[in-house]
C-alpha positions as CSV (number, residue, x, y, z in Angstrom):
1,X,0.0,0.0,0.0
2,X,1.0,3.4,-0.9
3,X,1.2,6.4,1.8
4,X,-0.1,9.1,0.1
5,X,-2.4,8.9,-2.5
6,X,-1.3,10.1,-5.5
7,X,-0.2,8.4,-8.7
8,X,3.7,8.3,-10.2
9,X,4.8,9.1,-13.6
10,X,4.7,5.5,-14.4
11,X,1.2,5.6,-13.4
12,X,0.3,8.0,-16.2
13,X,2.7,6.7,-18.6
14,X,0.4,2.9,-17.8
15,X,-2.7,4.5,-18.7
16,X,-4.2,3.9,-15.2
17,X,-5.2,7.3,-14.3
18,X,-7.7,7.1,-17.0
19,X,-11.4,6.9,-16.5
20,X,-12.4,2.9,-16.5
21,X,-15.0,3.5,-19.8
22,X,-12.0,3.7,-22.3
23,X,-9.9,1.0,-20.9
24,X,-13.6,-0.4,-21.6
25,X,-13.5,1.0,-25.3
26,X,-10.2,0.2,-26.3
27,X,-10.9,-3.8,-25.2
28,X,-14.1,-3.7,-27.4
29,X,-12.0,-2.2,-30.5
30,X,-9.4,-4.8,-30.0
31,X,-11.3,-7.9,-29.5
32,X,-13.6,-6.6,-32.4
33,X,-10.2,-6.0,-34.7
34,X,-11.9,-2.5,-35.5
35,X,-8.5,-0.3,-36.1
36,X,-9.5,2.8,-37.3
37,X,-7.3,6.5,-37.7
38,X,-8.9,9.1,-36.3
39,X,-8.5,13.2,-35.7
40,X,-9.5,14.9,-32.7
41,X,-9.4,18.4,-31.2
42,X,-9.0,19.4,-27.8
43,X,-11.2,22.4,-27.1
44,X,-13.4,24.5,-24.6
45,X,-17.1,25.9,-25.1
46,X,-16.5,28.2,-22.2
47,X,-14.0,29.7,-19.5
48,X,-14.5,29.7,-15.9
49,X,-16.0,32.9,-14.2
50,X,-17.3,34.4,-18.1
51,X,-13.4,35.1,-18.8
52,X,-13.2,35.8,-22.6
53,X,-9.3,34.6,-22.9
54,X,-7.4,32.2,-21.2
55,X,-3.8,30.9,-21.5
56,X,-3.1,27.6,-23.0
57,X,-0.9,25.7,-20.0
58,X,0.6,21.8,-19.8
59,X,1.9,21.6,-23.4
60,X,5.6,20.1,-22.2
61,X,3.6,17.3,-19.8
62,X,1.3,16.7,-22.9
63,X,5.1,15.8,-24.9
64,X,6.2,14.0,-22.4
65,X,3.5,11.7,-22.2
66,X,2.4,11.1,-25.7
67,X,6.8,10.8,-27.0
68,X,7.2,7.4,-28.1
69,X,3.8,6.9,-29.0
70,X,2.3,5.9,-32.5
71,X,0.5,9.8,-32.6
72,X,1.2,12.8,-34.6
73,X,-0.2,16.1,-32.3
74,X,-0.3,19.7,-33.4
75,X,-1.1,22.3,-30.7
76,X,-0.4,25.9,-29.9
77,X,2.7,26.8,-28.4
78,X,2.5,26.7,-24.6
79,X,1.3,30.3,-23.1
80,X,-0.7,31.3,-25.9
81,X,-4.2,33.5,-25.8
82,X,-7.0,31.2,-26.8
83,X,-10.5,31.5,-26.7
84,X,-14.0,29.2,-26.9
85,X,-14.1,26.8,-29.3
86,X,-10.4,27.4,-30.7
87,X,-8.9,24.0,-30.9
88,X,-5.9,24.4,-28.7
89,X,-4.3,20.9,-29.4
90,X,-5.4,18.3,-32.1
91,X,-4.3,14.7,-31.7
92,X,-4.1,11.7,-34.8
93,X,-3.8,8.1,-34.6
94,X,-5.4,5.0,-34.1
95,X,-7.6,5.4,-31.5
96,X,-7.3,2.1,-30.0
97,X,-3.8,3.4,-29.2
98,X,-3.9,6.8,-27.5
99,X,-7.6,6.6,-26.3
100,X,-7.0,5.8,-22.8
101,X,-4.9,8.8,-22.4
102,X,-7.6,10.9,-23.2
103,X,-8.0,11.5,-19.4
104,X,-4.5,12.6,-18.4
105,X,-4.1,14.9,-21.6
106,X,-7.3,16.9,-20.5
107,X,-6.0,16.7,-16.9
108,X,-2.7,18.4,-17.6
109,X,-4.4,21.0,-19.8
110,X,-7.4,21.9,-17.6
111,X,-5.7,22.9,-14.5
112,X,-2.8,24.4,-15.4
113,X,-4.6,26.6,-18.0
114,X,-6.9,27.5,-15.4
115,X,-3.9,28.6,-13.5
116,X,-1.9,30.3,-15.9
117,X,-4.7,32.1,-16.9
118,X,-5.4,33.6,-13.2
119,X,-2.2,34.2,-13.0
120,X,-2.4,36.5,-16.0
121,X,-5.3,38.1,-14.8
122,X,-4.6,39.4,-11.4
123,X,-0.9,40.6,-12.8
124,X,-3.1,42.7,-15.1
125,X,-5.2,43.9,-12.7
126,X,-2.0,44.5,-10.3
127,X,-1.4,47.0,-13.5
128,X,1.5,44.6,-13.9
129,X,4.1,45.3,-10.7
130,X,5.1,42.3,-9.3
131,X,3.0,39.6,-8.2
132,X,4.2,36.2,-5.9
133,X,2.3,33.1,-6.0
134,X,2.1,32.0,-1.9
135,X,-0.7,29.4,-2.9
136,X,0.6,26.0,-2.7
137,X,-0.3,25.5,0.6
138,X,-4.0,25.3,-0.6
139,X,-3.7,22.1,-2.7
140,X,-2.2,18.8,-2.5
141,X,1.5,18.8,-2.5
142,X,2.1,16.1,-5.2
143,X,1.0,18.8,-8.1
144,X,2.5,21.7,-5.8
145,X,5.8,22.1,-8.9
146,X,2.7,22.7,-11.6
147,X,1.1,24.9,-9.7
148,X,4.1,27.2,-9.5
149,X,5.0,26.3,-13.0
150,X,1.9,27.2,-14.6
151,X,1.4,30.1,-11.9
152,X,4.6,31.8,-13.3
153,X,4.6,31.2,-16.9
154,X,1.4,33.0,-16.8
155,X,3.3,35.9,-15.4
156,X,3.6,35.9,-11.4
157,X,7.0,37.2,-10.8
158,X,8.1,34.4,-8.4
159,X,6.8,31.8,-6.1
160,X,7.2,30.5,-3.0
161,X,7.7,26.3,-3.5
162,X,11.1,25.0,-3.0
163,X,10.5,22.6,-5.8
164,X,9.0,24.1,-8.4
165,X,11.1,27.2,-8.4
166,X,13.8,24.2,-8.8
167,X,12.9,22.1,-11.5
168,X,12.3,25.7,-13.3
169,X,15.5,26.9,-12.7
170,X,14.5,29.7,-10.7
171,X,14.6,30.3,-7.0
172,X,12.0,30.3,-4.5
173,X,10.6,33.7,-3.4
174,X,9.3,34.3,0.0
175,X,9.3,36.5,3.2
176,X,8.7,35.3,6.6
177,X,6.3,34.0,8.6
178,X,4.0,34.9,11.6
179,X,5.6,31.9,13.1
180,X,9.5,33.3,13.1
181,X,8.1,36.2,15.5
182,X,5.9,34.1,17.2
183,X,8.8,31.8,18.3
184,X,11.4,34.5,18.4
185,X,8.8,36.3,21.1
186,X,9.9,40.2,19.6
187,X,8.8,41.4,16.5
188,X,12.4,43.3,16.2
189,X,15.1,40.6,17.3
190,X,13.0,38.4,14.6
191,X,13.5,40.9,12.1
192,X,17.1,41.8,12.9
193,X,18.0,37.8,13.3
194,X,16.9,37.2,9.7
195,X,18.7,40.3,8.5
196,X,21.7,38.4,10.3
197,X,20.9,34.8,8.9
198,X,19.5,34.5,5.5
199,X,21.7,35.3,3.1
200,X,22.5,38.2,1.9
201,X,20.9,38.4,-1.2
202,X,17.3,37.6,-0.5
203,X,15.7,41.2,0.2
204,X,14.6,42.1,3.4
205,X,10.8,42.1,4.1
206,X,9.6,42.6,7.2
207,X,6.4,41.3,8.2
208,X,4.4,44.1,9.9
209,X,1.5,42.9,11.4
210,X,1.6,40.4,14.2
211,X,1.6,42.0,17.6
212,X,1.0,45.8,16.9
213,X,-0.7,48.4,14.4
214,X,1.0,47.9,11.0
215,X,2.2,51.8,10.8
216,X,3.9,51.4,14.2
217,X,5.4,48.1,13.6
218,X,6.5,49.2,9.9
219,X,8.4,52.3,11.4
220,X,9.9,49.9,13.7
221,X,11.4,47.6,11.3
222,X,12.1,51.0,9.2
223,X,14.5,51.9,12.4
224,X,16.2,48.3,12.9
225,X,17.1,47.5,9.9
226,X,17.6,51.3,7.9
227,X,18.7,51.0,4.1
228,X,18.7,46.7,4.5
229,X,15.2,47.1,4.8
230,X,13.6,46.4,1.3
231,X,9.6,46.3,2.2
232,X,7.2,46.3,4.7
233,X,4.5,42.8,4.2
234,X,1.1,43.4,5.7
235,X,-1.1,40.5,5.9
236,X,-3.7,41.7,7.7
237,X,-6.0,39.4,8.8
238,X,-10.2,39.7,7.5
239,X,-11.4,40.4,11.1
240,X,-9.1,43.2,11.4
241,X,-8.5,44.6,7.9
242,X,-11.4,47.1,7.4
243,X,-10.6,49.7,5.2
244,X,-7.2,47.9,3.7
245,X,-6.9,50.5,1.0
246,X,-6.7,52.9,3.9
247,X,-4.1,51.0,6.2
248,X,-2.0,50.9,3.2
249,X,-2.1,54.4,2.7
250,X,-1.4,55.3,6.2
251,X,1.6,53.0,6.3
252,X,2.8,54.4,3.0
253,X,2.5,58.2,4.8
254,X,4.1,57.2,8.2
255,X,7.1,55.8,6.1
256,X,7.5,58.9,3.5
257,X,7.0,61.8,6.1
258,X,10.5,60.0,8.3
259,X,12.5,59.9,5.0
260,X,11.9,56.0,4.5
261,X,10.5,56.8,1.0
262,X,12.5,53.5,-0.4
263,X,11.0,50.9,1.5
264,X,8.0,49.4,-0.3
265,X,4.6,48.0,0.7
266,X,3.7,44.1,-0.4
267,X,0.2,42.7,0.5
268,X,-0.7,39.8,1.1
269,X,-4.1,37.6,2.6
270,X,-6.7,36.6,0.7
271,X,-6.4,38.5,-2.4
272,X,-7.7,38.2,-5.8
273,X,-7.8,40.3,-8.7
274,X,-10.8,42.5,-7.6
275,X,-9.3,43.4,-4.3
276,X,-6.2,43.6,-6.0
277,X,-6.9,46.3,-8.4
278,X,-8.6,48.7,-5.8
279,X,-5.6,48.9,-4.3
280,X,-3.1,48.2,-7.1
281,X,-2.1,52.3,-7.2
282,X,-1.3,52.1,-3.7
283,X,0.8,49.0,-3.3
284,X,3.9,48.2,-4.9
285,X,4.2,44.1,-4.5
286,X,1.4,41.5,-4.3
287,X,1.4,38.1,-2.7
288,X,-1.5,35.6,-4.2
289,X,-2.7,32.8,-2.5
290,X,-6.0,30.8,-3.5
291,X,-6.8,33.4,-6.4
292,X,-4.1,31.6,-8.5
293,X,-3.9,27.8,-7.1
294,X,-6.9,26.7,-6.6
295,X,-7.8,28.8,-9.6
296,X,-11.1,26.3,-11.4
297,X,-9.9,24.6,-14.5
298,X,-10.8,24.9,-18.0
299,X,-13.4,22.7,-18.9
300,X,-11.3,20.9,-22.1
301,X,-13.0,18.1,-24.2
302,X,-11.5,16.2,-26.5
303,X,-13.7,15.2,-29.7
304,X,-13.0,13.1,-32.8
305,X,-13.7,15.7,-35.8
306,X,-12.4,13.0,-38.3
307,X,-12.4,9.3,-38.9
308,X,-10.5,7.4,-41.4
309,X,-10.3,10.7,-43.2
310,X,-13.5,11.7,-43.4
311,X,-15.3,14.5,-41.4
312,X,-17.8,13.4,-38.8
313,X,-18.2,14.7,-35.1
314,X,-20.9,14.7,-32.5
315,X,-23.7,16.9,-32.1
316,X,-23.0,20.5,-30.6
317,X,-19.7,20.3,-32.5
318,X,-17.6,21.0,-35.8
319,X,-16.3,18.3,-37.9
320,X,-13.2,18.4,-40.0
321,X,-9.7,19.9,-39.7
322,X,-8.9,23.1,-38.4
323,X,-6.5,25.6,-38.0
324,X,-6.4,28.8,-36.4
325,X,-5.1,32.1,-37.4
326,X,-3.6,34.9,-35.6
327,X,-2.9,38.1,-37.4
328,X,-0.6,40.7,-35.6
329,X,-2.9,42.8,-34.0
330,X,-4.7,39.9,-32.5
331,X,-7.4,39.2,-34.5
332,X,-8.3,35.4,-34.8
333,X,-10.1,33.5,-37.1
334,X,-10.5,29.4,-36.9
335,X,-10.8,28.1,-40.8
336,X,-10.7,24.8,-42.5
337,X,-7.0,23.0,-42.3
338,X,-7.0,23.3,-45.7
339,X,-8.1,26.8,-46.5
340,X,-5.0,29.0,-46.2
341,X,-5.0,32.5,-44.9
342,X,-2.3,35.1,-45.9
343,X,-3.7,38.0,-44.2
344,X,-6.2,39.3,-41.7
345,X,-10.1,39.7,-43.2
346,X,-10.6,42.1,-40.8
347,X,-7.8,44.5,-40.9
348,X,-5.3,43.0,-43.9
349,X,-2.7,42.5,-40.9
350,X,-0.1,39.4,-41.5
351,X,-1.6,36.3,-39.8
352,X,0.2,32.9,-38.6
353,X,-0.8,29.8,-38.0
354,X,-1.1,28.7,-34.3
355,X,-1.4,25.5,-34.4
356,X,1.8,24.1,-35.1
357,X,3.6,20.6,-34.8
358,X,4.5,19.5,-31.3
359,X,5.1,15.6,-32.3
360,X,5.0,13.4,-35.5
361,X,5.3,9.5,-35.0
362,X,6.0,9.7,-31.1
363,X,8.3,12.2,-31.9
364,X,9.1,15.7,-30.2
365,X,9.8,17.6,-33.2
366,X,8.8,21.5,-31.5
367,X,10.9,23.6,-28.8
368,X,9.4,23.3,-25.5
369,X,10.9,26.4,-23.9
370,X,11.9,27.2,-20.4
371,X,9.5,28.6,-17.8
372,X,10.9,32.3,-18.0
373,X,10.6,32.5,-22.2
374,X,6.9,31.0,-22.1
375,X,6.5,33.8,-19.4
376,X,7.8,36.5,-21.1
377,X,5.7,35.2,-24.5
378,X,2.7,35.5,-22.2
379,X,3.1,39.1,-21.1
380,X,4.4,40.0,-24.4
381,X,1.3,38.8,-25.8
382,X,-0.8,40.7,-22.8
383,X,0.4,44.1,-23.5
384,X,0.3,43.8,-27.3
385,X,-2.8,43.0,-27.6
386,X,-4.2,44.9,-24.3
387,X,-5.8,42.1,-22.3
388,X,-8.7,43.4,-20.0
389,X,-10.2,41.7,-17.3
390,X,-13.4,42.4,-18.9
């Protein structure tokens, strides 16, 4: 018996975290001998919470798991906008062979689009300063490195898991906890003894809010630690909060009229992107907890659109090949694979394909970028084509 539940790579790779009707299906085609090539598109009717975008998240753990097998896939590259009923992914072969997977490829999509996209929006409405993901905590640690993957490649500016910062290639971000000056007993040895400990190049953020008003307590740390001191955190607790907007503000005027006019303000404490931009002119860093990781998924389907060459689907959906366009000032447009585009009906703009190779015959034939350059992709796109939250 295992410890914790929670399935390995080998798992996946078995097909066995797959739902039990197409282990069902694929016996039936077998011991039938019906072997038949199929197409099918992965797609959404709708994002969570009425969003009109999202950001397509999980590509590199959909390469993984489908390289060695008998399947070409073409998809868009990983951090792209997409939008209802965009194909995002599209996946050939005999079905008998990659059906079971169906489950897991929808799985690594789902959630870490949902996150990604989250992520994207509260950094918007932060009016993009920097943004930490402090949210692991809230889910189930075996998926804690995707969360912080997908959370930062849709454009958080750090986060806090040991893990997934390393298997990214970046390092963790954090600041302390109640706990440290809980333990310590005095809110000014904590601060001073982390100043002494941690090394030298993590910044120093005092936490500002455990024993005393936040003003006071960030005028203390202001006066123990001087020009070391690189931000006051407030994580004001609900029951005490009130007027947060306000608290911030106070704290920003205590610091400014004594001449501490470089030491910045983070937030943190159950935020999310509509508390966030009320008080995104007054704060200068955000710390995200829920808003991003438990952030709902995007309700992706996979659908056979073609068999043995010839379009058929189910009701409620669109047969055939596809490809989707994107001309440069963001205009998209989802044709017939075989119906070529060279520029933009709307505005005559240049338009590219999105949907691109990722693997032929089982194998990896795309880049799958680092974390950082999907990241940057993602807010390049954001600011090109000026994202709202609406």
């Amino acid at each position: 018996m295992r410890d914790f539940y929670i399935a390995h790579e080998e798992d996946i790779r078995a097909g066995k975290t797959t739902d039990v009707y197409f282990i069902r299906t694929r016996k039936i085609l077998r011991e039938k001998g019906i072997r038949k090539k199929v197409f099918a598109d992965v797609t959404t009717t709708s994002l969570p919470n009425g969003w009109k975008w999202g950001i397509l998240a999980g590509i590199e753990e959909v390469a993984k798991l489908f390289e060695g097998m008998p399947v070409n896939i073409y998809a868009m590259p990983e951090g792209t906008i997409f939008h209802p009923y965009e194909p995002v992914l599209q996946i050939e072969g005999y079905y008998d062979d990659f059906g079971i997977y169906e489950t897991a490829l929808l799985g690594m999509l789902s959630q870490a689009s949902g996150i990604a996209t989250a992520a994207l929006r509260i950094k918007i409405a932060a009016n993009f300063k920097p943004v930490y993901s402090f949210g692991i905590r809230h889910m189930h640690p075996a998926i804690a490195p995707m969360i912080d993957r997908s959370a930062f490649i849709g454009g958080c500016d750090g986060v806090s898991g040991v893990l997934g910062a390393e298997m990214m290639g970046e390092k963790p971000v954090g600041t302390m906890p109640h706990a440290l000056i809980l333990t310590v007993g005095d809110q000014v040895k904590a601060w001073k003894y982390f100043d002494e400990v941690v090394e030298p190049e993590v910044p120093r953020t005092a936490l500002v809010d455990t024993l005393c008003d936040e003003k006071f307590e960030a005028l203390m740390a202001a006066e123990a630690l001087g020009k070391r001191l690189n931000a006051v955190r407030l994580d004001t607790p609900g029951s005490r909060r009130g007027d947060f907007r306000r608290i911030i503000e106070e704290v920003r005027w205590e610091l400014d009229l004594r001449g501490y006019d470089w030491v910045k303000i983070f937030v943190s404490g159950g935020l999310n992107e509509e508390s966030i931009a009320k008080i995104a002119d007054v704060a200068d860093a955000f710390g995200v907890g829920s808003a991003i990781a438990s952030a709902k998924p995007v309700d992706f389907s996979l659908d056979i659109v073609e068999v043995e060459g010839k379009p058929i689907t189910k009701r409620g959906k669109l047969s055939g090949r596809k490809q989707i366009y994107r001309c440069e000032n963001g205009h998209y447009h989802r044709v017939p694979a075989d119906k070529k585009l060279e520029k933009c009906p709307v505005c005559g703009a240049k338009v590219e394909p999105l949907l691109k190779p990722l693997i032929e015959n089982g194998e990896i034939v795309a880049e799958l970028p680092k974390a950082r350059e999907i990241r940057e992709y993602v807010l390049e796109q954001a600011k090109k084509f000026n994202l709202t939250l609406d």
